[in-house]
C-alpha positions in Angstrom: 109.1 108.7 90.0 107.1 105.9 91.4 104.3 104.4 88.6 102.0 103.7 91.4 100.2 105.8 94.0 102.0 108.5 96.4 100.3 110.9 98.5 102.4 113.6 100.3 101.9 115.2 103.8 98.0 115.9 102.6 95.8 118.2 104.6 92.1 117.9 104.0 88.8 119.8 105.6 85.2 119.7 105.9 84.5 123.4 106.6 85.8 124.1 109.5 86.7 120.7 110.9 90.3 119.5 110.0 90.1 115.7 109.1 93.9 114.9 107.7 97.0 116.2 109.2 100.0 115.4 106.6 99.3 112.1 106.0 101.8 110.3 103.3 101.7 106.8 102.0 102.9 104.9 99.1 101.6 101.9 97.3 103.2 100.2 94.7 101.3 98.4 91.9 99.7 94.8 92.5 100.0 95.8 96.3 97.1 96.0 98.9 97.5 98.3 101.3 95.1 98.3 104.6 93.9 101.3 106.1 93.0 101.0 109.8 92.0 103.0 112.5 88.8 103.5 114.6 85.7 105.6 113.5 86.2 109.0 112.6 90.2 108.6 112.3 90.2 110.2 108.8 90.5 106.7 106.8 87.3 107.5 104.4 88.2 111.1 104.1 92.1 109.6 103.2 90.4 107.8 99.9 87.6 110.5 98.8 91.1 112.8 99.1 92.3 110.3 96.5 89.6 110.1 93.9 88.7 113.2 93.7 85.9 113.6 96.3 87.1 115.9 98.8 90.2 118.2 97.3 93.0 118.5 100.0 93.8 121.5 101.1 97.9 121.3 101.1 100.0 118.3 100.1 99.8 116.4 96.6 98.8 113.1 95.4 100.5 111.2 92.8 99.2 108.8 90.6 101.6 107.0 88.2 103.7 109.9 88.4 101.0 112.4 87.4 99.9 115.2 90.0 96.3 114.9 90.1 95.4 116.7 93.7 91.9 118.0 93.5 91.0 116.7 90.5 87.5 115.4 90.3 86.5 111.6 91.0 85.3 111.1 86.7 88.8 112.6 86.1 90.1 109.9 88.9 88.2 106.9 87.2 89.1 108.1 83.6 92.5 107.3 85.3 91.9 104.3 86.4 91.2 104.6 90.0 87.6 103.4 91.2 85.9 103.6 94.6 84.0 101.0 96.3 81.9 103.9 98.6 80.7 102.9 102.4 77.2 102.1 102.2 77.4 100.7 98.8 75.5 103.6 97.1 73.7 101.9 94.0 71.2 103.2 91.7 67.7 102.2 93.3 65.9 102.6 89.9 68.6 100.2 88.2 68.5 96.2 88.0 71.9 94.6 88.8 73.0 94.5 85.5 72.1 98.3 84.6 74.2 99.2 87.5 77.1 97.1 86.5 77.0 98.7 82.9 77.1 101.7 84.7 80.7 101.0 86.3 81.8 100.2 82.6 80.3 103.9 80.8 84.1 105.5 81.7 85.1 103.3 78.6 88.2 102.0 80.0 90.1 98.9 78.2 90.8 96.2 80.7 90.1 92.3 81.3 86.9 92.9 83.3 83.4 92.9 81.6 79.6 91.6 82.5 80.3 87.8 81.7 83.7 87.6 84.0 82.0 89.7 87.0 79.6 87.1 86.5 82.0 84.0 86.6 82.9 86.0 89.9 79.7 86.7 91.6 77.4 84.1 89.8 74.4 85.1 92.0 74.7 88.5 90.4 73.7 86.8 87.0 71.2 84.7 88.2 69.4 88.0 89.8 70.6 90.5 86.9 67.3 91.6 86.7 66.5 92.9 90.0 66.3 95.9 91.1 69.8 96.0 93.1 68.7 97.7 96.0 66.0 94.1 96.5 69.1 92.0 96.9 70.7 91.3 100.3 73.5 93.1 102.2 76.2 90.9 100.9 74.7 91.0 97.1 74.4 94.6 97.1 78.3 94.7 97.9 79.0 92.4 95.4 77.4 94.8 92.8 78.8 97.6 94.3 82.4 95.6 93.6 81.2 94.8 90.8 80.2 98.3 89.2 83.8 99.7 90.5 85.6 96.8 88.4 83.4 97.6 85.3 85.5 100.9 84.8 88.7 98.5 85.0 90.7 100.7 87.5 94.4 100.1 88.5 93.5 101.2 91.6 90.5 100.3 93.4 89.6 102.1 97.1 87.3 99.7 99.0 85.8 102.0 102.2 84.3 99.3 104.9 84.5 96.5 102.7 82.3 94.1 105.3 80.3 96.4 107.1 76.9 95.2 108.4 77.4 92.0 106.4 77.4 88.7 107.9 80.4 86.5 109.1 79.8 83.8 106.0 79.1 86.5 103.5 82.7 88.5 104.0 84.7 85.6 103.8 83.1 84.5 100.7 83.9 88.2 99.5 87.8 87.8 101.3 88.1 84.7 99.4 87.7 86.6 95.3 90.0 89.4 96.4 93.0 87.5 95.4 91.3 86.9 91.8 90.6 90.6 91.8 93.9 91.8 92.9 95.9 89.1 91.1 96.6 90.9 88.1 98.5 93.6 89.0 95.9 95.5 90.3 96.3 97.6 93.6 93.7 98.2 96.4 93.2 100.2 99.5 91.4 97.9 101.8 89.4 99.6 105.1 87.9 97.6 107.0 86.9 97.2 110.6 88.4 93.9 111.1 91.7 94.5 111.3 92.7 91.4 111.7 90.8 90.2 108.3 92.4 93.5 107.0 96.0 92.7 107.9 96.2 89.3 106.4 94.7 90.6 103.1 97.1 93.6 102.5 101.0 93.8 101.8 101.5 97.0 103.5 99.4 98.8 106.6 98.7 102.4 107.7 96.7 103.3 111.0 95.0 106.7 111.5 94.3 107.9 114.6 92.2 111.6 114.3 93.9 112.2 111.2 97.3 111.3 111.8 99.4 108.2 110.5 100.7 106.5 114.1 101.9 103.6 112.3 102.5 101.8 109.2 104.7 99.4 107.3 104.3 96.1 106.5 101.9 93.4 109.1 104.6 90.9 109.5 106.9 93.7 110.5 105.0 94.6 113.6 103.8 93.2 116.7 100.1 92.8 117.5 100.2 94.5 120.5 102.1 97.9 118.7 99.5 97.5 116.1 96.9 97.4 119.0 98.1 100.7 121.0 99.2 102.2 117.2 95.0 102.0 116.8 94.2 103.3 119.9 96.4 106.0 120.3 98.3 104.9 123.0 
């Protein structure tokens, strides 16, 4: 019985439209995993299938050898799993700091509170005050971090960690994952640089419409399997 995160042969839906064809992985803790594939291959419908957000249809997920398939994402963060969402999604009538306390409501025990998210980020200090949604791209993300590490999760899921954020900007955010993964803490990484992806992460899967067409470990594989892997070919 694994004490990380297993997810068996899941199926999930919206309506109609199947997104997830038995898709298993396994992640072990203090690992980062990558998830990989082009748009619309399944990879944010694979992590709301995890917290709680969408409920699979067949299959099972595992978390530290607890079934907890179609639970709901409090439930999820109650057990420690917390999601960084696309688009960062913060509270537009909240400062900074209002939306980090937020994170930490779920009441959680853990080495992560305001002060050491702000030795982290120390711009998010110096604009705690803000409104969050006033802050730039890159800010915004680091509060949407931030807010997910408040609840001190085992697990965090991090959908399109650098999205519409500039070059300097991700790899000052690339450079405090190994801080925030460094104490035993898993992640789920997916991102649209895959090569910025691959060279974060332990282990890899790649999606193509809903289906795994590779996965494993970086190292283990070629650039040009991972290459056709991604494109279905």
């Amino acid at each position: 019985m694994s004490d990380g995160l297993v997810v068996e042969n899941i199926e999930s839906f919206y309506g109609d439209f199947k997104a997830l064809h038995g898709v298993s992985l396994a992640l072990e803790p203090g690992k980062v995993l990558a998830l990989i594939g082009a748009n619309g291959a399944g990879k944010s419908t694979l992590l709301k299938s995890i917290c709680g957000l969408v409920s699979p249809k067949a299959g099972r997920v595992t978390w530290r050898g607890r079934d907890i398939t179609g639970l709901r994402g409090a439930q999820t963060v109650a057990l420690g799993i917390a999601l960084v969402p696309e688009g960062r999604r913060l509270f537009k009538s909240l400062s900074v700091e209002e939306n980090l306390i937020l994170g930490g409501q779920i009441g959680r025990s853990g080495p992560w509170g305001l002060q050491r998210l702000y030795d982290l980020f120390p711009i998010l200090q110096e604009k705690r005050h803000q409104p969050a949604t006033s802050l730039s791209g890159g800010q915004q993300q680091m509060v949407a971090i931030g807010r997910a590490l408040m609840s001190n999760p085992d697990l965090v899921l991090f959908d399109e960690l650098s999205l519409g954020l500039a070059p300097i900007v991700i790899k000052d955010i690339y450079a405090q994952l190994p801080k925030i993964t460094g104490q035993g803490m898993s992640a789920i990484l997916v991102e649209q640089d895959v090569t910025r992806a691959l060279s974060a992460a332990n282990q890899f899967l790649c999606l193509v419409e809903g289906r795994v067409s590779l996965a494993g470990a970086p190292q283990d594989h070629s650039r040009d399997a991972i290459s056709a892997a991604y494109f279905g070919t």
